[in-house]
N, C-alpha and C positions, 0 to 999 in steps of 0.2 A: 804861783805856778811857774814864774820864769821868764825867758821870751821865746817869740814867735816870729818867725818872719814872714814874709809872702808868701802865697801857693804858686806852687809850680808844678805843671803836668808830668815832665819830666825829668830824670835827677841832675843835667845836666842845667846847671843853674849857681848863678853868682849871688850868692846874699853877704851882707858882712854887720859886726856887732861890733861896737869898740869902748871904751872905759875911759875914762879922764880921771887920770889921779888925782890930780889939783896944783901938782906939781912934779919935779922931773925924780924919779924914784930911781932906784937899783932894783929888780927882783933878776929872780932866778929859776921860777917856773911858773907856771899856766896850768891852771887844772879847770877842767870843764867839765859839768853836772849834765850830762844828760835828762831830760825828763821823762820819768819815769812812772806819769801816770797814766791814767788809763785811754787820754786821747795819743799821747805818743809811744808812750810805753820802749824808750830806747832806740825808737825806729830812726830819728830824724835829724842822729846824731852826723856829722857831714865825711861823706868817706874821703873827700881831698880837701883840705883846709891850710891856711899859713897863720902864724903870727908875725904881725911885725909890729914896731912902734915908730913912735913921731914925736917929737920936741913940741911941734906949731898947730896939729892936728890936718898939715896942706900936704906935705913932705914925709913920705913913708919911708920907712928904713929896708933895707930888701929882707928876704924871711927871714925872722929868730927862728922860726919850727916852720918844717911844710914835714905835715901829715897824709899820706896818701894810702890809699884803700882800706882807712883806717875799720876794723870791723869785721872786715873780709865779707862784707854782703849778710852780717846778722847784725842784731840789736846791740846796743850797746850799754852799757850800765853799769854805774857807780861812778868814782869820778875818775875821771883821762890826763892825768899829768903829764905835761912837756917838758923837758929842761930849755932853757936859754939863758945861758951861760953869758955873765959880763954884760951884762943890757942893762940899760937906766932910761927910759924915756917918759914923759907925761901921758901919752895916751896910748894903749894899747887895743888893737884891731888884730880880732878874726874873722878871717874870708874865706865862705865855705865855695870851693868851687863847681865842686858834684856834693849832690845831696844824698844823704842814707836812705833808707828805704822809705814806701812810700805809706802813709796812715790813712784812715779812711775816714770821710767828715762827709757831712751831707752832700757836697758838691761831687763826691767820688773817692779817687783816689788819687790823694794830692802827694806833694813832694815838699818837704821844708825843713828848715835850719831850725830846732828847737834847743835852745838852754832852760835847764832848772837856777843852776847857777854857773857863776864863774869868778874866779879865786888867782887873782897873781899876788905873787909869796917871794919875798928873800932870802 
């Protein structure tokens, strides 16, 4: 299914998801999978988010990508490619800042950062 993060009532909300290469890599873009089934259905894809990476996983690099209103206030779907150009680092972190719209679970109507997947590429 992907991942999930916390609920949050509101879309104003910090979550972040990060990858360990295993070592210090070169890529050149970011492509992020929305989840597309039928508890998220594209909704909770983040409308402000950044990449950036880290050598030591302590010490962030300032954005490779800041994506902002990404979606314009609809679902999202299929996959979201970023470029960042010239980066090489072992761990790579997305922080979503505002979250995309809100899905509904037994608790109400929550707010969250979901991936299906996620893909850095050379």
């Amino acid at each position: 299914m992907g991942w999930t993060s916390a609920e949050h009532r509101g879309a104003t909300a910090t979550e972040h998801v990060q990858v360990d290469l295993g070592a210090r890599r070169a890529f050149s873009a970011v492509t992020l999978w929305p989840r597309n089934d039928q508890a998220a259905d594209g909704r909770s894809f983040p409308a402000d988010f950044t990449i950036t990476g880290s050598d030591d996983g302590v010490s962030w690099s300032a954005p490779l990508y800041r994506g902002t209103g990404h979606g314009n206030g609809q679902a999202v779907h299929g996959p979201q490619t970023s470029a960042v150009p010239g980066s090489a680092y072992r761990y790579v972190r997305i922080t979503a800042t505002k979250l995309g719209l809100p899905v509904t679970e037994a608790s109400g109507h929550v707010h969250r950062f979901h991936l299906a997947e996620l893909d850095i590429t050379a």
